[in-house]
C-alpha atoms as a printed R data frame, in Angstrom:
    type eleno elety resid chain resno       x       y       z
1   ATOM     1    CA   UNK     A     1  -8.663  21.059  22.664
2   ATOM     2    CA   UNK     A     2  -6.652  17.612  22.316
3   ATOM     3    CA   UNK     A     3  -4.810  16.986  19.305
4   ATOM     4    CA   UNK     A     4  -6.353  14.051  16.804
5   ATOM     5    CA   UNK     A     5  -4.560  11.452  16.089
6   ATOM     6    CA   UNK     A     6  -4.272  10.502  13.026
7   ATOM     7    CA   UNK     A     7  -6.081   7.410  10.810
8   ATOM     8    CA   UNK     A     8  -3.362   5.933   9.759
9   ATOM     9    CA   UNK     A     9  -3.577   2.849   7.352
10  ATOM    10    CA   UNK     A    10  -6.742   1.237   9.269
11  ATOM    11    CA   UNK     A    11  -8.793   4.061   8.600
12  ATOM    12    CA   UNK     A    12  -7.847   3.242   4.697
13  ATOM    13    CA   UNK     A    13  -8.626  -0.683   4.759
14  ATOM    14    CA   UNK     A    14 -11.325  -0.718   7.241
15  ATOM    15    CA   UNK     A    15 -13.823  -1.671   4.573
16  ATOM    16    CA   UNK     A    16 -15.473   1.266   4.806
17  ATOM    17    CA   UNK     A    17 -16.230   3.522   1.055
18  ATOM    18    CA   UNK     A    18 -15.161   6.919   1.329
19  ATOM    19    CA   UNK     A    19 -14.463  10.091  -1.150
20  ATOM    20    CA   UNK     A    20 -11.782  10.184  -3.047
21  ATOM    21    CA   UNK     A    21 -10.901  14.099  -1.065
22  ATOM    22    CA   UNK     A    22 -11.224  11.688   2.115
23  ATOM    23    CA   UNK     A    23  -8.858   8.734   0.562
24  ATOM    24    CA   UNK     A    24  -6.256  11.639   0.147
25  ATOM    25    CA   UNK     A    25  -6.746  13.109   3.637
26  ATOM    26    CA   UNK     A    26  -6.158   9.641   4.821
27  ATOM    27    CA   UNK     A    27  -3.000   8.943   3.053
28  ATOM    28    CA   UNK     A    28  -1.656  12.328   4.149
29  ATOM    29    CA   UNK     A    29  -2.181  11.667   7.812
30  ATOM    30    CA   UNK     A    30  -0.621   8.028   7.611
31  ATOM    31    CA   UNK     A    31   2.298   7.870   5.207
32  ATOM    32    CA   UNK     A    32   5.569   9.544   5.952
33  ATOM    33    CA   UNK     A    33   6.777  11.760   3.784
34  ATOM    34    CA   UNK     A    34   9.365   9.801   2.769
35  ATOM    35    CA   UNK     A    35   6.973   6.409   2.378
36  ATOM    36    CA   UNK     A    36   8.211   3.655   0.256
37  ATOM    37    CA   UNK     A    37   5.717   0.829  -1.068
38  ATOM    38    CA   UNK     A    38   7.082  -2.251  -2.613
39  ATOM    39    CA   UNK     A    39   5.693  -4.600  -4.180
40  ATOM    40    CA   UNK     A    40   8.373  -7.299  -5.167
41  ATOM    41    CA   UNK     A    41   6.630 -10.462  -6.374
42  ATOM    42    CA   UNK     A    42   5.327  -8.903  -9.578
43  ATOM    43    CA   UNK     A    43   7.310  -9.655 -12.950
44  ATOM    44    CA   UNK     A    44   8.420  -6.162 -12.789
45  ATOM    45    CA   UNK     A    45   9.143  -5.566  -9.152
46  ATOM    46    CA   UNK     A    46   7.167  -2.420  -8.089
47  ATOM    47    CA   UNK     A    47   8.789   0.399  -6.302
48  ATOM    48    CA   UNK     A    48   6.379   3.754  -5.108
49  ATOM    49    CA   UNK     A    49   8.305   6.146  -3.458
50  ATOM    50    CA   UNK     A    50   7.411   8.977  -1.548
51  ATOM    51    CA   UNK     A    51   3.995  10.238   0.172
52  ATOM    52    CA   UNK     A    52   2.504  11.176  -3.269
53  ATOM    53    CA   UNK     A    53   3.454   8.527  -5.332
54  ATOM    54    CA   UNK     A    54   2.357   6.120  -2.428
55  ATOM    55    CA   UNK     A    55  -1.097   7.755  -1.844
56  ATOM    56    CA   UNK     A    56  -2.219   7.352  -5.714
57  ATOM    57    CA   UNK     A    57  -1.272   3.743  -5.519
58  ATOM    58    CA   UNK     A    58  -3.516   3.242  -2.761
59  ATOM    59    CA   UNK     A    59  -6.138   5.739  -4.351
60  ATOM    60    CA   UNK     A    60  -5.970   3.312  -7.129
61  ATOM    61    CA   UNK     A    61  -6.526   0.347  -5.021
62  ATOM    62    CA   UNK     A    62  -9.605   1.872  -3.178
63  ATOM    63    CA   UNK     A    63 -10.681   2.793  -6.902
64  ATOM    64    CA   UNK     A    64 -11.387  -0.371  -8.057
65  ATOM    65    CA   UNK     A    65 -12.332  -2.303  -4.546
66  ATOM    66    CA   UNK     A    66 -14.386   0.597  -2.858
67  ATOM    67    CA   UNK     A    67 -14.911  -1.332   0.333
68  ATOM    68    CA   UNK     A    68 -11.378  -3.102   0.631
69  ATOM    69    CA   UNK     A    69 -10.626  -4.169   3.754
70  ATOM    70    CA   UNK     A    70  -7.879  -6.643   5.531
71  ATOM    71    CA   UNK     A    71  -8.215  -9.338   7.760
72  ATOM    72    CA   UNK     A    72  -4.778  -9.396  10.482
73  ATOM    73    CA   UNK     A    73  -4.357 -13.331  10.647
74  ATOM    74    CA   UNK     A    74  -0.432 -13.254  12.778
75  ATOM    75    CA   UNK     A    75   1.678 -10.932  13.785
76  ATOM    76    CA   UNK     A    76   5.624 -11.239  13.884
77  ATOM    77    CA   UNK     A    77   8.069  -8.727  15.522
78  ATOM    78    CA   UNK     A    78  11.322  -8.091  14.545
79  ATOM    79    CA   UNK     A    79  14.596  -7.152  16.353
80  ATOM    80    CA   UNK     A    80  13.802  -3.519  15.017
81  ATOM    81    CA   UNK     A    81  11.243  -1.872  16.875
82  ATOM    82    CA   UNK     A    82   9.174   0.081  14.721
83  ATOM    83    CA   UNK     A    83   8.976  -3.317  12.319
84  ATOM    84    CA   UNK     A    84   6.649  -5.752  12.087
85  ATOM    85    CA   UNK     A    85   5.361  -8.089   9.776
86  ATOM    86    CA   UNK     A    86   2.190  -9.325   9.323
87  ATOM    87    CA   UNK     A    87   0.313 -11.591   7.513
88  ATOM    88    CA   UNK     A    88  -3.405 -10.472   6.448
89  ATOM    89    CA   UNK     A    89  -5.986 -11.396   3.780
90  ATOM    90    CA   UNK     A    90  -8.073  -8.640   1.947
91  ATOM    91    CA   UNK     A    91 -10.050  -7.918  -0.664
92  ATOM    92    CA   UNK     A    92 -13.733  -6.849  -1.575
93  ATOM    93    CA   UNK     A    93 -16.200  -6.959  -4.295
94  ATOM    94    CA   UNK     A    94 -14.661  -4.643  -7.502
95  ATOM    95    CA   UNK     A    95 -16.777  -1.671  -9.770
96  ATOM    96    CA   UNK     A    96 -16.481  -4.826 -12.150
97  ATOM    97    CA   UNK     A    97 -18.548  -6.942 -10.587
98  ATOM    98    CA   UNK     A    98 -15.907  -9.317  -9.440
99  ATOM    99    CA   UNK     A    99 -13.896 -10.252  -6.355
100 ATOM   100    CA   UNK     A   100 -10.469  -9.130  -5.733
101 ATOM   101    CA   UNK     A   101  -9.030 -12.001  -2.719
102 ATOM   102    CA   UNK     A   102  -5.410 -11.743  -1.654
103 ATOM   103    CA   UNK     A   103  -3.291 -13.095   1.043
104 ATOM   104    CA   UNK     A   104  -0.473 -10.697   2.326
105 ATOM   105    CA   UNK     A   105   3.144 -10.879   4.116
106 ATOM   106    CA   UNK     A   106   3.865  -7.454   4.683
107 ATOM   107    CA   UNK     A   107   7.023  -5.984   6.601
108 ATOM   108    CA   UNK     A   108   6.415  -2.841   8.002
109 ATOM   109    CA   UNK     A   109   8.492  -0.105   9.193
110 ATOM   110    CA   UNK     A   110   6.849   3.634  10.885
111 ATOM   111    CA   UNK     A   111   8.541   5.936  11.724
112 ATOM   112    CA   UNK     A   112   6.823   9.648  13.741
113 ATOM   113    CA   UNK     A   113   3.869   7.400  14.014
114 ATOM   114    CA   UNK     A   114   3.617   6.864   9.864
115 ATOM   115    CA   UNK     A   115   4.240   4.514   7.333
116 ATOM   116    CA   UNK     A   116   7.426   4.760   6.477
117 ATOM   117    CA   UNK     A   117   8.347   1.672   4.147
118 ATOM   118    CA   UNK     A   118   6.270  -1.302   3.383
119 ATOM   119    CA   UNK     A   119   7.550  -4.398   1.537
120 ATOM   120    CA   UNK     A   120   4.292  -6.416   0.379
121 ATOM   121    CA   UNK     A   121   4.401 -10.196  -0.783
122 ATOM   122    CA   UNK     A   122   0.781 -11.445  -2.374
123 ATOM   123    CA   UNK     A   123  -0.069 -13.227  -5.258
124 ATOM   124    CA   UNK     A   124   0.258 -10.629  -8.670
125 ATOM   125    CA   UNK     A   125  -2.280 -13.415 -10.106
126 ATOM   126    CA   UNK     A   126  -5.021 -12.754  -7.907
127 ATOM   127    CA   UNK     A   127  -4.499  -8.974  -8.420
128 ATOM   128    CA   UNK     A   128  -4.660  -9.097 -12.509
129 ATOM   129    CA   UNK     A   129  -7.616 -11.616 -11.859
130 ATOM   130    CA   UNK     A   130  -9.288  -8.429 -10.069
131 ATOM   131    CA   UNK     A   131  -7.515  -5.570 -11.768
132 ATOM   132    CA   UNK     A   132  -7.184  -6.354 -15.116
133 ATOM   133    CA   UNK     A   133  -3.257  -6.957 -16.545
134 ATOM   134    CA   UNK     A   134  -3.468  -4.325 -18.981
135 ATOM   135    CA   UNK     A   135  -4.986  -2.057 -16.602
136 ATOM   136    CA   UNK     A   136  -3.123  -2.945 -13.479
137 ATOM   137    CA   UNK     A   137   0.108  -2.656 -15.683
138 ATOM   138    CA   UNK     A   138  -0.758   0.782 -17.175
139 ATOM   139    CA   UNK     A   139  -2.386   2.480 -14.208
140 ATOM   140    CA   UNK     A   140   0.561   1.675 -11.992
141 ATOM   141    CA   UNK     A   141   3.623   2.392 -14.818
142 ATOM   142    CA   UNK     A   142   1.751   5.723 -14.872
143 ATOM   143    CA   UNK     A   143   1.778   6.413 -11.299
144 ATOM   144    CA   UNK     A   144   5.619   5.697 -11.101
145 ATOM   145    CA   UNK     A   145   6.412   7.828 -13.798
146 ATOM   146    CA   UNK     A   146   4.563  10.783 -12.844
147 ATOM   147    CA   UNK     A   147   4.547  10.859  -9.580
148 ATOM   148    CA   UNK     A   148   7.678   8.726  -7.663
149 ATOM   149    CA   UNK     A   149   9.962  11.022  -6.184
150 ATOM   150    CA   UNK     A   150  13.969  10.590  -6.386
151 ATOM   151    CA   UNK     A   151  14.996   7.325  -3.374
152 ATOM   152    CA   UNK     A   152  15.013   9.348  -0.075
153 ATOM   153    CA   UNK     A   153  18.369   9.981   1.786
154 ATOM   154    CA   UNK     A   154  16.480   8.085   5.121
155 ATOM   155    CA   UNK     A   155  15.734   4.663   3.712
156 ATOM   156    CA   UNK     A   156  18.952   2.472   2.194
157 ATOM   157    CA   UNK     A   157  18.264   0.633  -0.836
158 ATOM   158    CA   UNK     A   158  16.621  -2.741  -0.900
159 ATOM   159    CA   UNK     A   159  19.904  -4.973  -1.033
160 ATOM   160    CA   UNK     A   160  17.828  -7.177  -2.722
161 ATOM   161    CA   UNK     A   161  15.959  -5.214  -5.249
162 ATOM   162    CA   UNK     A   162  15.160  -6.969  -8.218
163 ATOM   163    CA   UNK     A   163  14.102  -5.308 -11.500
């Protein structure tokens, strides 16, 4: 019997609802162990590190914007070839009865097939619109605090990390 392959992120932001047992399945089959998500245009940069920390971030995404789904508007390769960066708009109606809209530059980096690191520019204002500030602020300081794992050996520093 062939092997599947695995969802990776598509299968996460195709707009389509699933469980939150499927959302972690998901996340399991297309971050790296070692995954990194940044987020470095909020006032507090964000930093999730590692494969759990990661997958609750995006569990809290999918959370709040059940159907969430992105939109690939360009393309750019780099001179490292597992890196790309893209630009993409998503969003989707929220369990408040709102909107969350966002436009995303993302650089990312797989490695085995995964996501390995992912650097995400978008407007924090459109998030809190969505979110909540509070919310968005106290979910997320939660999930780093419980649940980021020590910076991984197989990923150098951001030499730009602000905080």
């Amino acid at each position: 019997m062939p092997k599947e392959t695995p969802r990776g992120l598509d299968a996460a932001f195709g707009g389509v609802q699933t469980t939150l047992d499927e959302q972690r399945e998901i996340w399991l089959e297309a971050l790296h162990e070692d995954a990194i998500w940044e987020g470095p245009t909020f006032e507090t940069p964000i930093y999730m590190i590692g494969r759990q920390a990661v997958g609750y971030f995006m569990e809290y995404l999918l959370e709040v914007v059940p159907r969430f789904s992105t939109r690939l508007i360009a393309a750019y390769p780099t001179e490292e070839p597992d890196t790309v960066i893209i630009e993409t708009t998503g969003g989707g109606e929220t369990i408040f009865g709102g909107v969350y809209e966002q436009r995303y530059f993302s650089k990312i980096t797989t490695r085995d097939g995964r996501a390995f690191r992912m650097r995400e520019y978008c407007n924090p204002f459109q998030t809190f619109k969505a979110f909540g500030r509070e919310a968005w602020d106290e979910r997320i300081n939660a999930i780093m605090a419980e649940h980021n794992a020590a910076w991984p050996d197989s990923q150098p520093p951001d030499p730009a990390r602000l905080s």
